[in-house]
LOBA-139102 format. One record per atom (N, C-alpha, C, O): residue number from 1; x, y, z. Coordinates in pm, whole numbers, plus 50000, padded with zeros to 5 digits. Layout:
<sites>
(site NUM,(X,Y,Z))
...
</sites>
This chain:
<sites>
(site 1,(22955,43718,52992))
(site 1,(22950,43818,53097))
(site 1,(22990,43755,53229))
(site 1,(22939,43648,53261))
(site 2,(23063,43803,53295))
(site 2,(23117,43758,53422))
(site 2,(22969,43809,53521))
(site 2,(22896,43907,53535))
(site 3,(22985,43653,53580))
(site 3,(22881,43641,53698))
(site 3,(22937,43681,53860))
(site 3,(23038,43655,53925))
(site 4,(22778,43781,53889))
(site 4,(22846,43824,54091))
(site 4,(22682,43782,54133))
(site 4,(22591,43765,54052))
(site 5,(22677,43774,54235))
(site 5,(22609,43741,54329))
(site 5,(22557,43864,54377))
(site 5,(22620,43967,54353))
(site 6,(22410,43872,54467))
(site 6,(22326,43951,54477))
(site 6,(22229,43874,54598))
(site 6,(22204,43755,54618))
(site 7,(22189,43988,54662))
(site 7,(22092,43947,54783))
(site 7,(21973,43960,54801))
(site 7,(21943,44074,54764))
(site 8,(21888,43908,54838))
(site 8,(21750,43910,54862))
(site 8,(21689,43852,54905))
(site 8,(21726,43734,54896))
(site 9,(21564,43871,54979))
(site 9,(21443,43806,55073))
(site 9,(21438,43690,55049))
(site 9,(21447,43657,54931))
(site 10,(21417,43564,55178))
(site 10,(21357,43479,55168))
(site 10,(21276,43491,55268))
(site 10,(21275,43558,55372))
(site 11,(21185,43390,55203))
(site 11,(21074,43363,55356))
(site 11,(21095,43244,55440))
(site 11,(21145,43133,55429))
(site 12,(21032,43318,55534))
(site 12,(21080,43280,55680))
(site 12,(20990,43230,55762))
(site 12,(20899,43312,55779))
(site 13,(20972,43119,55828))
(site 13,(20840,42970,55828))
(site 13,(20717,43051,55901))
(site 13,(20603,43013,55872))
(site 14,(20737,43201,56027))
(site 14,(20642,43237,56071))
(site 14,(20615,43424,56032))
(site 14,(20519,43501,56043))
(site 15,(20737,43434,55989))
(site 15,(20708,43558,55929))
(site 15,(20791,43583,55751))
(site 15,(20910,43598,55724))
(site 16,(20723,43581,55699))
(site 16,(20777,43572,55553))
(site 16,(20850,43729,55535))
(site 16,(20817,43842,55499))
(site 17,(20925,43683,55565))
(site 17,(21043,43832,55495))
(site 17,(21201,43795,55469))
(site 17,(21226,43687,55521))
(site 18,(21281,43837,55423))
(site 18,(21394,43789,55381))
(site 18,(21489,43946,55386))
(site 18,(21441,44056,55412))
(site 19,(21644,43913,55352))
(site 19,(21744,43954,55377))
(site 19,(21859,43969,55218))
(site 19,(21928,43873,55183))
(site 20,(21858,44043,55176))
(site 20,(21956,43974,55045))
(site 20,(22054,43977,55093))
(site 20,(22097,44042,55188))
(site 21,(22117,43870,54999))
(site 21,(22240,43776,55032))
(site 21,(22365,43845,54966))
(site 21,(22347,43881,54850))
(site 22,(22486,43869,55019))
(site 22,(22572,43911,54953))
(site 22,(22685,43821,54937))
(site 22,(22697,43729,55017))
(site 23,(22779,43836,54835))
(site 23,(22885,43746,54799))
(site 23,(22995,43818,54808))
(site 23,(22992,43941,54819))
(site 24,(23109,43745,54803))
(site 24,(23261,43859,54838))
(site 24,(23265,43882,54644))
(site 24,(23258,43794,54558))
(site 25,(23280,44051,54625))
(site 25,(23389,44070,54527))
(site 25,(23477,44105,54495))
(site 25,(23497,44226,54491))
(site 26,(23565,44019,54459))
(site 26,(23722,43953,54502))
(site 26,(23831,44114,54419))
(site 26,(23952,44137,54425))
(site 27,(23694,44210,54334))
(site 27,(23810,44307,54234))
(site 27,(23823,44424,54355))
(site 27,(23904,44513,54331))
(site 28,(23760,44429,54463))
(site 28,(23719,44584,54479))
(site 28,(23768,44527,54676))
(site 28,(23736,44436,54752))
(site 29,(23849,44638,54681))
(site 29,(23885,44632,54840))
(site 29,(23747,44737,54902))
(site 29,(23678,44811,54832))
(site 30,(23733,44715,55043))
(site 30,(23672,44795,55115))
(site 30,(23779,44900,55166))
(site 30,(23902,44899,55175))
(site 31,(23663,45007,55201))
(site 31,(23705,45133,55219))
(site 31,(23804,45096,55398))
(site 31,(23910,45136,55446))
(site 32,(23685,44994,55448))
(site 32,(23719,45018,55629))
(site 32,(23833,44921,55591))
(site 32,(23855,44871,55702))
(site 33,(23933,44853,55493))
(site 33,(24033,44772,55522))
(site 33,(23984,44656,55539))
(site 33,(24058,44585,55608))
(site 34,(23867,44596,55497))
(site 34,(23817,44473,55505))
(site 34,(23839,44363,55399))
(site 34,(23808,44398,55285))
(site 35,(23884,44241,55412))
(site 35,(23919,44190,55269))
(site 35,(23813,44177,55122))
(site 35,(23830,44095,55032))
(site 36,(23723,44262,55126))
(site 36,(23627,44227,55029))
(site 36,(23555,44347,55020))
(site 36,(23593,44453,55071))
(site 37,(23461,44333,54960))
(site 37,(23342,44409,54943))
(site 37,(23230,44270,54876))
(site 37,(23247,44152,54846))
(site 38,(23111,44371,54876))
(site 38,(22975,44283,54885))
(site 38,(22907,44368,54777))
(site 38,(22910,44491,54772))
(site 39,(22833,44273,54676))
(site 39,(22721,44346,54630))
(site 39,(22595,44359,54674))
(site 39,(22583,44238,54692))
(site 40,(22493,44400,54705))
(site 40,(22336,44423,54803))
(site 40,(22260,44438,54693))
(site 40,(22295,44501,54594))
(site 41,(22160,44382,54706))
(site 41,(22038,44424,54651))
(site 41,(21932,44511,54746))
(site 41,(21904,44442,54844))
(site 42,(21876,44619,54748))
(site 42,(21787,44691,54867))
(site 42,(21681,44760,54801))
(site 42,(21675,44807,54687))
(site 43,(21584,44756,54908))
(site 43,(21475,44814,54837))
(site 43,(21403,44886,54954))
(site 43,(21469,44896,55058))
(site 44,(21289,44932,54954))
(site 44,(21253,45002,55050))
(site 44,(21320,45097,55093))
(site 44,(21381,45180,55026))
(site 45,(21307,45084,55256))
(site 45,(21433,45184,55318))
(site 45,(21562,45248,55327))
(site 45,(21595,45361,55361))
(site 46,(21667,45086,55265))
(site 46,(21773,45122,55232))
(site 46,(21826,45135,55104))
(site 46,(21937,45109,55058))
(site 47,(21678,45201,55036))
(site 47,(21756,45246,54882))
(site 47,(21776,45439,54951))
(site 47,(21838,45528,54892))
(site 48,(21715,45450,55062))
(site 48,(21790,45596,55143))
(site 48,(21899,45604,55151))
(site 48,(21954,45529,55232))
(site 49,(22008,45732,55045))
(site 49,(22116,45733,55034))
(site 49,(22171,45781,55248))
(site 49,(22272,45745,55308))
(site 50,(22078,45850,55289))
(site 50,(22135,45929,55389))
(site 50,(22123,45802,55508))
(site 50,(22211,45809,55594))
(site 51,(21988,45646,55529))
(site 51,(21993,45600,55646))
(site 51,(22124,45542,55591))
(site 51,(22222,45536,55665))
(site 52,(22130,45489,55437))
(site 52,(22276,45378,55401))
(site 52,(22401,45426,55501))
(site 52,(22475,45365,55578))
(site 53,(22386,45582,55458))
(site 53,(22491,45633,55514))
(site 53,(22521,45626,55649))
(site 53,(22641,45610,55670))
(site 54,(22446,45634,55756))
(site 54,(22443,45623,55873))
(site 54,(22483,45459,55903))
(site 54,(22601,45445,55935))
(site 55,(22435,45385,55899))
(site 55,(22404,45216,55891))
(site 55,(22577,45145,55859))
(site 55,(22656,45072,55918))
(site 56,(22567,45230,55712))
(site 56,(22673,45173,55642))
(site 56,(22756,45269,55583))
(site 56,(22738,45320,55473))
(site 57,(22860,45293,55671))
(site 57,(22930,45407,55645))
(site 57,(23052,45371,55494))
(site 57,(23099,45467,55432))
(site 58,(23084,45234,55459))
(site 58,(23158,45220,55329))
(site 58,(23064,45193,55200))
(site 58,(23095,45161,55086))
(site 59,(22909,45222,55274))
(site 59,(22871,45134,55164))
(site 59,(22872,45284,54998))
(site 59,(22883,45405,55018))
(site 60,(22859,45225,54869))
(site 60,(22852,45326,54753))
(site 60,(22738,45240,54670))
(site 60,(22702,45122,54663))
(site 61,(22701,45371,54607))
(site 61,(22566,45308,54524))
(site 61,(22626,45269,54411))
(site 61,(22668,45363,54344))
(site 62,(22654,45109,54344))
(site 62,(22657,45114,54214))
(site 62,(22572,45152,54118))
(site 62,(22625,45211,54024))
(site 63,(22393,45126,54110))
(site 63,(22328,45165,54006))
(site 63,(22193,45087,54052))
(site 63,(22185,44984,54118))
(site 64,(22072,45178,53988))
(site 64,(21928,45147,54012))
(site 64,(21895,44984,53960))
(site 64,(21940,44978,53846))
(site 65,(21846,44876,53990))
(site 65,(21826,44771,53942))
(site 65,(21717,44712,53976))
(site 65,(21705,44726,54098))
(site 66,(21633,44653,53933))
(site 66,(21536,44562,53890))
(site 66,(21538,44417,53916))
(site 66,(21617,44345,53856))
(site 67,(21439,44361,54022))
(site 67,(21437,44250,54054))
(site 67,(21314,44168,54008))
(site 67,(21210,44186,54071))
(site 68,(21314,44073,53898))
(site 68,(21162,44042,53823))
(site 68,(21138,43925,53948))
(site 68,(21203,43865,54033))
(site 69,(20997,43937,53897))
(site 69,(20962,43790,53979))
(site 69,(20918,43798,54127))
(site 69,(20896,43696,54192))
(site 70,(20904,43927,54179))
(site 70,(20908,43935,54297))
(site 70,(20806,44057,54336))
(site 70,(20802,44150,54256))
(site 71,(20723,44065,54452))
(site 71,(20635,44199,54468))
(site 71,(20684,44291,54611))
(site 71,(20728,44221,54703))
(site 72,(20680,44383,54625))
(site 72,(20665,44466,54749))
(site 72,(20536,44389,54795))
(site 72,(20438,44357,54728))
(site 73,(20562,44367,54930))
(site 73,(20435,44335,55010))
(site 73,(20485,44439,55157))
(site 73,(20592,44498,55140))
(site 74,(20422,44460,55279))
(site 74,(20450,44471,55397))
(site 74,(20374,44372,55516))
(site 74,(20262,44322,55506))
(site 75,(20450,44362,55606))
(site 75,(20428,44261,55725))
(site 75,(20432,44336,55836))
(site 75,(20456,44456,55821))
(site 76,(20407,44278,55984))
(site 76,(20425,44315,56103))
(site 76,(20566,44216,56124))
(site 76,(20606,44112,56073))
(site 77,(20615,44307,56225))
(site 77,(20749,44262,56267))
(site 77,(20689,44179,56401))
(site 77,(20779,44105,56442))
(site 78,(20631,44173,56441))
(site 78,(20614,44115,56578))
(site 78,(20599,44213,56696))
(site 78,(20580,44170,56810))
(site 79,(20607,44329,56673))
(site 79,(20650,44449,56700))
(site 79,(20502,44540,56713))
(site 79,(20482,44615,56809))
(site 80,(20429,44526,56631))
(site 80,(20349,44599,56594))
(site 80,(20351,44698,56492))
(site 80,(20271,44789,56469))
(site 81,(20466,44662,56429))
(site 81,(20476,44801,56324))
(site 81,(20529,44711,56188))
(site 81,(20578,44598,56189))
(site 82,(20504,44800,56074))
(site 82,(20500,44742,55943))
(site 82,(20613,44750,55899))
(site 82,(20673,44842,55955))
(site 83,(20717,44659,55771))
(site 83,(20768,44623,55736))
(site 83,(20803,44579,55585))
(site 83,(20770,44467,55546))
(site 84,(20862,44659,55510))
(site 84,(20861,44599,55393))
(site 84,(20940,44480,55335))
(site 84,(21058,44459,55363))
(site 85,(20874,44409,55260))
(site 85,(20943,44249,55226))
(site 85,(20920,44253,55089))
(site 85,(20888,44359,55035))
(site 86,(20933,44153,55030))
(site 86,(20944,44122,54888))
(site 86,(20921,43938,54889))
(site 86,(20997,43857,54942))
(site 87,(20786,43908,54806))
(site 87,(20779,43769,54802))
(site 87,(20740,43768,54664))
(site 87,(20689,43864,54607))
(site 88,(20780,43599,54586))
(site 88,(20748,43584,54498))
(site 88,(20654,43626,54403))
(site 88,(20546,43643,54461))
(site 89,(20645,43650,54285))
(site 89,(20509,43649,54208))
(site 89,(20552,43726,54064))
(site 89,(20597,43834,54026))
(site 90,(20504,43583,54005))
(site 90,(20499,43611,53866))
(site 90,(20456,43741,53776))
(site 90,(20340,43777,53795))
(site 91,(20532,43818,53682))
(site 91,(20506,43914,53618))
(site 91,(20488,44028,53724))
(site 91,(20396,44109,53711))
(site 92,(20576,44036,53831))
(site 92,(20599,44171,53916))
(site 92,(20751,44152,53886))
(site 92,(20815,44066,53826))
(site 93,(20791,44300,53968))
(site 93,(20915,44342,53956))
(site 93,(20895,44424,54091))
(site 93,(20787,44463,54136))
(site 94,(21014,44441,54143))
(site 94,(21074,44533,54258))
(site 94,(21188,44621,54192))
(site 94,(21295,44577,54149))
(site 95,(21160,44706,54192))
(site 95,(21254,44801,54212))
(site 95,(21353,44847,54298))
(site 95,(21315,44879,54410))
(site 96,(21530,44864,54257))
(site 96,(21590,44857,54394))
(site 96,(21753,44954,54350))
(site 96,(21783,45015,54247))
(site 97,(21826,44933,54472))
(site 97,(21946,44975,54443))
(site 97,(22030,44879,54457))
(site 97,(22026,44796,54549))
(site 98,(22142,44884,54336))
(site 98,(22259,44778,54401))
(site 98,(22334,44868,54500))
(site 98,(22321,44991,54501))
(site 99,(22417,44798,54585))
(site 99,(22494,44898,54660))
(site 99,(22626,44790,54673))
(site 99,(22613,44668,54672))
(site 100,(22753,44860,54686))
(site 100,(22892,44744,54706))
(site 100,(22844,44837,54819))
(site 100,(22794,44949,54811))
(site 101,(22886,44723,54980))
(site 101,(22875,44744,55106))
(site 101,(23043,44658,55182))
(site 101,(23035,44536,55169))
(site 102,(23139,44690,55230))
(site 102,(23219,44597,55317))
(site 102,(23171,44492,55375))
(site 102,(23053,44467,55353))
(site 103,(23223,44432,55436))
(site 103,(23178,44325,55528))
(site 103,(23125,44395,55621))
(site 103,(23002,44398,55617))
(site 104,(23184,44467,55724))
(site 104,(23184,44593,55807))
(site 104,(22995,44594,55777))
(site 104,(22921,44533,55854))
(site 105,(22965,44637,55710))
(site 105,(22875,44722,55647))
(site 105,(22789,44569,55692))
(site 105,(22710,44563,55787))
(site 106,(22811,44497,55637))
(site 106,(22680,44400,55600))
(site 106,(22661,44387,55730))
(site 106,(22562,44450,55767))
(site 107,(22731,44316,55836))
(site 107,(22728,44298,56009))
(site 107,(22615,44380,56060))
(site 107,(22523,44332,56126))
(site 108,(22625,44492,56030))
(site 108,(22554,44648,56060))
(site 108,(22419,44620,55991))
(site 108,(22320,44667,56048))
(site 109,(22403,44556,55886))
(site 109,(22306,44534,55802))
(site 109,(22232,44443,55871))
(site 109,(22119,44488,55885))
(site 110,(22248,44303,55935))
(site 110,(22176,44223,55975))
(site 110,(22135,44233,56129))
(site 110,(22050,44167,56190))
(site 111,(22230,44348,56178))
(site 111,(22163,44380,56304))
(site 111,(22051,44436,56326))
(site 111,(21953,44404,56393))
(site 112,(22094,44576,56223))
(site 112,(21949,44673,56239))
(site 112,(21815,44598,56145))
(site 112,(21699,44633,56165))
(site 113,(21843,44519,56068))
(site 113,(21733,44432,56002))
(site 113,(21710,44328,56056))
(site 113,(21609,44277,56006))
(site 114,(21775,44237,56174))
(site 114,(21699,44153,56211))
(site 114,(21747,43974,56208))
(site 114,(21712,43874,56270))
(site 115,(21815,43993,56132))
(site 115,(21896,43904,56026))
(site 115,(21959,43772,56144))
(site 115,(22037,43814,56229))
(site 116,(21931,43642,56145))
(site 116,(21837,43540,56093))
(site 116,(21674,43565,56124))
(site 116,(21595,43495,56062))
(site 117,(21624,43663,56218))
(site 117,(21490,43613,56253))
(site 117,(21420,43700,56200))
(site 117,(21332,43717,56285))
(site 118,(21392,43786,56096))
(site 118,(21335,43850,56014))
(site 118,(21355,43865,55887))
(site 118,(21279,43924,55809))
(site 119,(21541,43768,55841))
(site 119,(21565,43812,55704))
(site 119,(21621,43692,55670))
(site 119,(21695,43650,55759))
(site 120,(21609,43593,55537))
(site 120,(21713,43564,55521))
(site 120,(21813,43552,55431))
(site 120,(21779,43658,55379))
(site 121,(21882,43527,55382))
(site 121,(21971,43556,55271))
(site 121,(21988,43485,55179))
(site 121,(22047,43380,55206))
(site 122,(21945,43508,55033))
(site 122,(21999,43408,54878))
(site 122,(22022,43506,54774))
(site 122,(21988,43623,54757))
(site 123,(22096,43414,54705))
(site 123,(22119,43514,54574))
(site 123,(22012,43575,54510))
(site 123,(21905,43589,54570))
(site 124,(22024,43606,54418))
(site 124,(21930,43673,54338))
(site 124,(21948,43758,54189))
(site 124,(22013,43862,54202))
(site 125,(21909,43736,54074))
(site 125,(21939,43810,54011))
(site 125,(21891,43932,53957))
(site 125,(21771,43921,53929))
(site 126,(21952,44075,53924))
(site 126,(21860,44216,53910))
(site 126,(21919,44239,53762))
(site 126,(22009,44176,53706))
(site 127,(21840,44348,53714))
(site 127,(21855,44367,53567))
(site 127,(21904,44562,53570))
(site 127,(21827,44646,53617))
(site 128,(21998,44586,53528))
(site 128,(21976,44778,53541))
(site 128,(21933,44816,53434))
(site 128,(21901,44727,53356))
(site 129,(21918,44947,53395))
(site 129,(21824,45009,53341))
(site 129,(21901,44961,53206))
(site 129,(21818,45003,53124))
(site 130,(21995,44908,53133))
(site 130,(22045,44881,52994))
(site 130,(22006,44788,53003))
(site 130,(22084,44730,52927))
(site 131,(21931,44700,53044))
(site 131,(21924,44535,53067))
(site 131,(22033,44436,53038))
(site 131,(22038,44333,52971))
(site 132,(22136,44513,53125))
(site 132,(22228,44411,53181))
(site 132,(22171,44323,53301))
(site 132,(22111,44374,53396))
(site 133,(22191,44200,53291))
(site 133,(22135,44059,53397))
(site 133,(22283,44087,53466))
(site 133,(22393,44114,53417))
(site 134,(22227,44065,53637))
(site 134,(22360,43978,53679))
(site 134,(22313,43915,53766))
(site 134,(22228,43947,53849))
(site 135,(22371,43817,53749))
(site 135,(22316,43641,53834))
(site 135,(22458,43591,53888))
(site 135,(22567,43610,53834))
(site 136,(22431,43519,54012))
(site 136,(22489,43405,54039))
(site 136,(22561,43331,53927))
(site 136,(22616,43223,53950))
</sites>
């Protein structure tokens, strides 16, 4: 099976939340004329087809996917207001969407999320509902 890359939370030394990481895939042009597209892993908020839409105007949903190994938790942003993250832990799963996003798209992504100081970015691998794996 041909391997792609995938994004997701790391923690972060004073506030543990993370960012998934996206990789270029080299088959699929972007819509805005960008040399690539990205695969996302998202959960929470931006499995919302309508904020994606706003946020990320090239982004398309490939398919519902499954991230083992990992829990929904929420945090404070520093802000005073709550936040959903995803940290380790054995025999959990997160539930999520893949999404192909442009480059375009991702930029947009780490602004309104925060991205180095609230998110940060590594691969990751998700499973969809046939239990197809795709990993790094």
């Amino acid at each position: 099976m041909k391997t792609e890359n995938f994004k997701k939370l790391t923690e972060q030394p004073d506030f543990q939340r993370g960012h998934e990481m996206p990789e270029q895939e080299a088959n699929h042009g972007a819509r805005s004329g960008c040399s690539g597209t990205l695969l996302y892993f998202a959960y929470g908020s931006n499995m919302n087809v309508n904020q994606m839409a706003f946020r990320c105007p090239d982004a398309e949903v490939v398919e519902p996917v499954r991230l083992e190994g990992y829990r929904l938790a929420f945090r404070t942003n520093g802000g005073g207001n709550g936040v959903a993250t995803i940290l380790p832990e054995q025999d959990s799963y997160v539930d999520g969407v893949l999404w192909r996003i442009s480059e375009r798209d991702e930029q947009h992504l780490d602004h309104y999320e925060g991205f180095p100081y609230l998110y940060g970015k590594e691969p990751v691998v998700v499973t969809n509902q046939d239990g197809v794996r795709r990993e790094k």
